[in-house]
C-alpha positions as a Python dict, from the first residue, in 0.01 Angstrom:
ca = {
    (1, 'X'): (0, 0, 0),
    (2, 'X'): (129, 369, -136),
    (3, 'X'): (184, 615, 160),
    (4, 'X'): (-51, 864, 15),
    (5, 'X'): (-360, 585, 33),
    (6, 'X'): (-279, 500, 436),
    (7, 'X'): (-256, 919, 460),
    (8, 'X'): (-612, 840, 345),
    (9, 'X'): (-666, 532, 595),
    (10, 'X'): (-647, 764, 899),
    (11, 'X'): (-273, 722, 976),
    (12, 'X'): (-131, 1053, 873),
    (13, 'X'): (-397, 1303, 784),
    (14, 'X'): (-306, 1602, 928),
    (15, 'X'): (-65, 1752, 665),
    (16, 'X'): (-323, 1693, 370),
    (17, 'X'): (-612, 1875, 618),
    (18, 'X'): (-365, 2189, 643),
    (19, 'X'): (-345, 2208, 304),
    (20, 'X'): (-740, 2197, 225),
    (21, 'X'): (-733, 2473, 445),
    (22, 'X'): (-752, 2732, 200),
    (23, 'X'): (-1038, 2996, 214),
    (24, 'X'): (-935, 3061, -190),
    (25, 'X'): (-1036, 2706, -325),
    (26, 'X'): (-1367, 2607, -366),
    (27, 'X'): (-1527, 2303, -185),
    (28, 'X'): (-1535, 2051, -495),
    (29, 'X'): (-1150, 2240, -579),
    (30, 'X'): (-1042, 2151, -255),
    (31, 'X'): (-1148, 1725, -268),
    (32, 'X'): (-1034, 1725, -633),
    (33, 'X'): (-732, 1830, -462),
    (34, 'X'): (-696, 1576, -173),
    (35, 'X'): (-824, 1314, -387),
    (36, 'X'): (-498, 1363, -609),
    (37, 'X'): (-315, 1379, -331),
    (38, 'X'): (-415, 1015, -190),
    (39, 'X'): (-492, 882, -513),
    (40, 'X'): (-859, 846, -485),
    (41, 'X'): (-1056, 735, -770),
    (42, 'X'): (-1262, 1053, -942),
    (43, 'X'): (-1499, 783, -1046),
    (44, 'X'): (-1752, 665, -845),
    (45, 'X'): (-1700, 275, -756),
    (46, 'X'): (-1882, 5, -674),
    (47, 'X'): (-1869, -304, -450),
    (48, 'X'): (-2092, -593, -548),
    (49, 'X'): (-2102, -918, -386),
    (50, 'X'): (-2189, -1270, -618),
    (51, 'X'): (-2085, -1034, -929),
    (52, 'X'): (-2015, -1346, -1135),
    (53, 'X'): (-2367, -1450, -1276),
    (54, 'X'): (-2703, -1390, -1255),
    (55, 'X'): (-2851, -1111, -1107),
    (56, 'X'): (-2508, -971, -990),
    (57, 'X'): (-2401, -1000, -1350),
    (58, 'X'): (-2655, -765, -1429),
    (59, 'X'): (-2634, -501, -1213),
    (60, 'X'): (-2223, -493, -1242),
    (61, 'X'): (-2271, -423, -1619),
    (62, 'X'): (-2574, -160, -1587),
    (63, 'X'): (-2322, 13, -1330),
    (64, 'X'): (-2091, 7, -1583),
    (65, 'X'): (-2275, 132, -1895),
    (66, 'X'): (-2367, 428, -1644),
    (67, 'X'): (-2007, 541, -1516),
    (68, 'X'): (-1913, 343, -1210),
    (69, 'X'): (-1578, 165, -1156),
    (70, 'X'): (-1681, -213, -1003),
    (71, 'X'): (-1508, -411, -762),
    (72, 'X'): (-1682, -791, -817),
    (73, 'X'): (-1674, -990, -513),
    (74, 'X'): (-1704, -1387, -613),
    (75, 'X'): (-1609, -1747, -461),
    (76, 'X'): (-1461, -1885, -757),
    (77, 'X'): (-1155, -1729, -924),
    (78, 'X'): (-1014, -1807, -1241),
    (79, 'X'): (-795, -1541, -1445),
    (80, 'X'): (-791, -1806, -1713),
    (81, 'X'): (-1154, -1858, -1759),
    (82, 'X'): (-1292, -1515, -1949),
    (83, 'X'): (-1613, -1755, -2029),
    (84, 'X'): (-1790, -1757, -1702),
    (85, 'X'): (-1769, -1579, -1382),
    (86, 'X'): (-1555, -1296, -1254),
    (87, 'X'): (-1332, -1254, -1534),
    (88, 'X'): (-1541, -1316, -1833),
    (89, 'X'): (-1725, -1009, -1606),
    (90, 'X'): (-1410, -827, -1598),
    (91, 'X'): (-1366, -856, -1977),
    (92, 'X'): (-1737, -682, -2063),
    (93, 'X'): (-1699, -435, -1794),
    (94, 'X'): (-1358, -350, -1946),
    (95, 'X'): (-1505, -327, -2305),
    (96, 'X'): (-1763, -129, -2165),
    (97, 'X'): (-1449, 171, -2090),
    (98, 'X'): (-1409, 99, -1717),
    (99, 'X'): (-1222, -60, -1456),
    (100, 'X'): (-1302, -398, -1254),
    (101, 'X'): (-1117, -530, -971),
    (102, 'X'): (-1212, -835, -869),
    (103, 'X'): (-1194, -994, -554),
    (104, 'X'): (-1203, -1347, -415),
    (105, 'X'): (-1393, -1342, -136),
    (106, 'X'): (-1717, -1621, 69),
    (107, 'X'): (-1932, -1409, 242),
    (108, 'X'): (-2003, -1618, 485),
    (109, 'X'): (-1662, -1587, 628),
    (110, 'X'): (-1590, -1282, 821),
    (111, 'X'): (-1198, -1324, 791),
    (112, 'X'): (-1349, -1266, 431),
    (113, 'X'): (-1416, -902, 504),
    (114, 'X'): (-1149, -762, 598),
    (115, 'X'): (-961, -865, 267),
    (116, 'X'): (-1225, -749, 62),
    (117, 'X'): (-1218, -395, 168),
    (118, 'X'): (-844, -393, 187),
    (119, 'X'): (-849, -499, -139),
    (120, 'X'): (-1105, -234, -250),
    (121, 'X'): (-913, 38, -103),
    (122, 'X'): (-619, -121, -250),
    (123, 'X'): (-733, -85, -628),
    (124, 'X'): (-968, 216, -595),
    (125, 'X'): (-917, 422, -246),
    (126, 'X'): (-1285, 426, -142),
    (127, 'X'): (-1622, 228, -181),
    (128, 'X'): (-1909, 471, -275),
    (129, 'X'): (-2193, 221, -375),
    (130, 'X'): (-2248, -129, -159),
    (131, 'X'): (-2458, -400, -337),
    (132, 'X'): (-2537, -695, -132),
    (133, 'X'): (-2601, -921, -417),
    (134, 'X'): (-2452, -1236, -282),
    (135, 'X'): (-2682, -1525, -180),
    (136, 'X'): (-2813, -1855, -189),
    (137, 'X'): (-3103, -2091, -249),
    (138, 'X'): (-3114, -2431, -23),
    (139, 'X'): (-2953, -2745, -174),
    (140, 'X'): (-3228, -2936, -172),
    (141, 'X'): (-3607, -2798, -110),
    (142, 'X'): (-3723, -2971, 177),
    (143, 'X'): (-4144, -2883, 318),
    (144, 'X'): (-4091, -2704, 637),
    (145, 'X'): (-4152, -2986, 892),
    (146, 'X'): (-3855, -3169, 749),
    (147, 'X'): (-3580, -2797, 685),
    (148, 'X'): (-3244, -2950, 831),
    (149, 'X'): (-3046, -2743, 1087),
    (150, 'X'): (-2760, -2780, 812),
    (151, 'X'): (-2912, -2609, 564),
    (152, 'X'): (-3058, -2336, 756),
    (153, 'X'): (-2741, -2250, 915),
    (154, 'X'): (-2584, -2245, 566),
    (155, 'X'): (-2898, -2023, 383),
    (156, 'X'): (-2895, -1793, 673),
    (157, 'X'): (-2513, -1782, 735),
    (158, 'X'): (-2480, -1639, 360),
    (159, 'X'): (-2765, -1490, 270),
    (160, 'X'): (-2827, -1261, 640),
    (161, 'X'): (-2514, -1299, 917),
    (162, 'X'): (-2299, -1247, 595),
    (163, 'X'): (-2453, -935, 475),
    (164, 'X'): (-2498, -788, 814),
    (165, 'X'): (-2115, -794, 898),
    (166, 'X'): (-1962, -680, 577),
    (167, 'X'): (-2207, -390, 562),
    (168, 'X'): (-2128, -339, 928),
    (169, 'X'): (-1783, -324, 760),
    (170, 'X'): (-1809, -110, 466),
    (171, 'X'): (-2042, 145, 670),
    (172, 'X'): (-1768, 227, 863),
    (173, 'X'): (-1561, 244, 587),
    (174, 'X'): (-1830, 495, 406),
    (175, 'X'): (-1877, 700, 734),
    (176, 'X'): (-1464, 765, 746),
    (177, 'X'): (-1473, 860, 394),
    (178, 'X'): (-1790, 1141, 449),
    (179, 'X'): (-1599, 1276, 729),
    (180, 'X'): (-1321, 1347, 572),
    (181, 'X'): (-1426, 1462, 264),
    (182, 'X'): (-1339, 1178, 24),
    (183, 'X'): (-1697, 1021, -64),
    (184, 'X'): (-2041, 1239, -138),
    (185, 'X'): (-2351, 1054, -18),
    (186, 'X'): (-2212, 749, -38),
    (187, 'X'): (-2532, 437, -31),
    (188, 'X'): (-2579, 50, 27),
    (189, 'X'): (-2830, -180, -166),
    (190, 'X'): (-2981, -485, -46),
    (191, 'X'): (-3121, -703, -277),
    (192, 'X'): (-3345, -936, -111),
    (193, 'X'): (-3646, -1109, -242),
    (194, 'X'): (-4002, -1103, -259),
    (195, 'X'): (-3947, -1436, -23),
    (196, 'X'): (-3877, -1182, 257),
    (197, 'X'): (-4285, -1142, 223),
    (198, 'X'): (-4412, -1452, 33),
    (199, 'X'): (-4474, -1782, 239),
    (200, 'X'): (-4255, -2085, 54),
    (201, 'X'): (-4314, -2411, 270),
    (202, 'X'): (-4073, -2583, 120),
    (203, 'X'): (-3801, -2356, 134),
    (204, 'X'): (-3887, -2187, 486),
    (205, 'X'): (-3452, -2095, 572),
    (206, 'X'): (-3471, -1926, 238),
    (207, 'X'): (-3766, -1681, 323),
    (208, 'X'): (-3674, -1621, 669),
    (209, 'X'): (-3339, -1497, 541),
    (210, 'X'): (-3448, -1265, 343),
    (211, 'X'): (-3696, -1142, 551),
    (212, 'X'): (-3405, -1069, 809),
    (213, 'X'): (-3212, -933, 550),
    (214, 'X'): (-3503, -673, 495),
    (215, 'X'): (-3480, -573, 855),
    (216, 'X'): (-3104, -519, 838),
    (217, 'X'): (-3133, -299, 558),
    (218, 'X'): (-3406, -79, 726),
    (219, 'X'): (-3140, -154, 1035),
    (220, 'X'): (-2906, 33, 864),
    (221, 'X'): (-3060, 276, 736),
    (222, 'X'): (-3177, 400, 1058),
    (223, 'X'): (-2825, 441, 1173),
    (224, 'X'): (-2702, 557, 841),
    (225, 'X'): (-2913, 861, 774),
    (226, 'X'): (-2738, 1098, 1043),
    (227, 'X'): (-2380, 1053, 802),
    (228, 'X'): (-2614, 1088, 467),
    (229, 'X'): (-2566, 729, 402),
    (230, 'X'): (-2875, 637, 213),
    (231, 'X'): (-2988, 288, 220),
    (232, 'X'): (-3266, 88, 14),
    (233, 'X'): (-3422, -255, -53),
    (234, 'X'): (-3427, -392, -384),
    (235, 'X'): (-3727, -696, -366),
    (236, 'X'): (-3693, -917, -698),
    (237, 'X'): (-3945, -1144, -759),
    (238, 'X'): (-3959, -1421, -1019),
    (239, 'X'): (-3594, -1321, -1199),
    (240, 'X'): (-3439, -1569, -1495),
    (241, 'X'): (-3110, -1683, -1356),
    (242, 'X'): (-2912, -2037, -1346),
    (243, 'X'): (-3025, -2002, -941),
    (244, 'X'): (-3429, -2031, -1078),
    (245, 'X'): (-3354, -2262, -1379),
    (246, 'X'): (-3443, -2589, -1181),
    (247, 'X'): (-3789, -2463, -1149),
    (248, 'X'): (-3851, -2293, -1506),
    (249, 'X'): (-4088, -2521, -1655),
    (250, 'X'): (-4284, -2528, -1334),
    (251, 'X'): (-4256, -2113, -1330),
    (252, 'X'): (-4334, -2077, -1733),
    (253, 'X'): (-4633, -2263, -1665),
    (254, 'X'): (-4716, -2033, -1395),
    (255, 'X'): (-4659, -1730, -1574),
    (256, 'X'): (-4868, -1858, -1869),
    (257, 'X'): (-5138, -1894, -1662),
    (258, 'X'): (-5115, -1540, -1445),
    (259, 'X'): (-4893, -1564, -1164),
    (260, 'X'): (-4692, -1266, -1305),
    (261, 'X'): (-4904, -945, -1413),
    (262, 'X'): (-4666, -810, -1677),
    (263, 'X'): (-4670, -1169, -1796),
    (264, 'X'): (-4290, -1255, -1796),
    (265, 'X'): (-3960, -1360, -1589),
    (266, 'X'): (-3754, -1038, -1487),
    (267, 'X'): (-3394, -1040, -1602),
    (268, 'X'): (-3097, -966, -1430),
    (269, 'X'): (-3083, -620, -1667),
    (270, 'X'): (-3464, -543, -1478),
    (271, 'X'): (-3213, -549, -1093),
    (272, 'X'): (-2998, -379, -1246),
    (273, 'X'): (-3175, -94, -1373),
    (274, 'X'): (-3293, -38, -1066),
    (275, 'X'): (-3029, -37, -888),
    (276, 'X'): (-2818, 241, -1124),
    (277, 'X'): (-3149, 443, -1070),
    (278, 'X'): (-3104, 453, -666),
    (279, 'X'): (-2710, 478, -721),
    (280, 'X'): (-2732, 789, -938),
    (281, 'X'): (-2939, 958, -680),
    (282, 'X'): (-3324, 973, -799),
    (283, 'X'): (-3448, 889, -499),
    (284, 'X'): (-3240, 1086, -234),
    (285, 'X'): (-3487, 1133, -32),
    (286, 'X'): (-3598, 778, -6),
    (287, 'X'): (-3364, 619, 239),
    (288, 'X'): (-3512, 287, 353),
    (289, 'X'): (-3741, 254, 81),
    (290, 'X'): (-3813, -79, -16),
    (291, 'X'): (-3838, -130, -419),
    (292, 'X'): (-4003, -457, -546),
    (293, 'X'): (-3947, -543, -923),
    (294, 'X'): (-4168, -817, -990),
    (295, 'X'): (-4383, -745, -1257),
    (296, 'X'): (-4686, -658, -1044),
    (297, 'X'): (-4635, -955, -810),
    (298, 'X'): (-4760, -717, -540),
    (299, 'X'): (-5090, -585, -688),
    (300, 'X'): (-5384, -723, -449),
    (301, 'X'): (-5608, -829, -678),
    (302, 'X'): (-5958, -1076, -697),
}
């Protein structure tokens, strides 16, 4: 790590502040100023967790199309597959004129955390924009009177306790960087799942994680809003990814028949879209708003 970036971590600050001091630049003149000075990224960047497929996929390549710098967070890596996963997501990003850094990382392990943000910081010297993509579906669907403590330790370890503590993480991160000028109203995403709401017998750990990841993100942005931290909920329903393709013909079927008022599956490019939309700052004043992009899934009807 360069000296100027651990100036930036906290260690050595005092110099740089001296020199901001200076009632003849301008506000934006003076960060454009530190920022060169620690070698802090002009772009805004991003931080998305399970960035390799599905809907993570899609939301690190509508970032992309719209300005942000990604860091992809994945389980597997392989530099020498550009086919699948984090590096064939590297490769479109980088066609797409910006940077990706990915990063190795399980989010179920904590020890995890601390290497992804170092890492982060590494490539990019701040994290404006925190996706919690990353999650899971049980192994095997099992009705509720027979859900094994195995798998609901391993749904809920990824898709809640995971999420909590790396935000937990990164919000610290996010409220050093506001305080000392480096990041502008930085924000965290949750994507959850219309699960978080919807009663699934036979996959009971799934919806109960996602309805405690809904709390953590109002959680959060409870505690958030005093640093100008915005944070929101992202609620896909029925979305087209190798995660729902062992139930397709069941959910065509389903669809055909009415399940889904728009009549089709949502697309990773549908999260995505979203997403950019809360990123760029339409919906400032919105902090803990829940979003659910399901086609009309939610309309009450008879």
């Amino acid at each position: 790590m360069n000296a100027d970036l651990m100036d930036f971590r906290g260690l050595n600050l005092l110099k740089i502040r001296v020199n901001l001091l200076n009632p003849r630049l301008s506000v934006s003149q003076q960060l454009k100023y530190f920022r060169r000075r620690v070698k802090v990224s002009e772009t805004k960047v991003a931080l998305v967790t399970g960035a390799s497929r599905g809907i993570g996929r899609g939301i690190v390549l509508e970032l992309a199309q719209n300005g942000f710098d990604i860091i992809g967070v994945g389980r597997s890596f392989d530099p020498n597959n550009t086919e699948k996963g984090l590096f064939e997501v590297k490769l479109r990003v980088e066609e797409l004129g910006r940077k990706f850094q990915p990063v190795q990382g399980d989010i179920f392990s904590l020890d995890d955390h601390e290497k992804i943000l170092r890492e982060s910081l590494d490539a990019f010297g701040k994290i404006d924009l925190l996706v919690n993509n990353a999650g899971v579906a049980p192994e095997k669907r099992l009705d509720i009177l027979e859900t094994t403590a195995e798998s609901y330790d391993r749904v809920m370890g990824i898709n809640a306790r995971g999420p909590f503590f790396l935000t937990q993480k990164i919000a610290n991160q996010m409220v050093a960087q506001v305080k000392k000028g480096v990041s502008e109203s930085p924000k965290i995403i949750f994507i959850t799942s219309i699960s978080a709401n919807t009663s699934s017998p036979n996959r009971a750990e799934y919806c109960i994680s996602k309805a405690a990841l809904s709390m953590i993100a109002t959680l959060f942005a409870d505690r958030l809003t005093e640093f100008g931290i915005n944070v929101f909920e992202l609620r896909p329903g029925i979305i087209l990814t190798d995660m729902t393709s062992v139930v397709k013909e069941k959910y065509d079927k389903l669809i055909a028949e009415g399940l889904i008022p728009q009549k089709r599956w949502g697309t990773p490019e549908d999260i995505g879209k979203a997403v950019v939309a809360l990123a760029k700052g339409y919906f400032d004043f919105s902090t803990g708003m829940c979003v659910e992009i399901s086609g009309g899934m939610n309309i009450r009807h008879l």
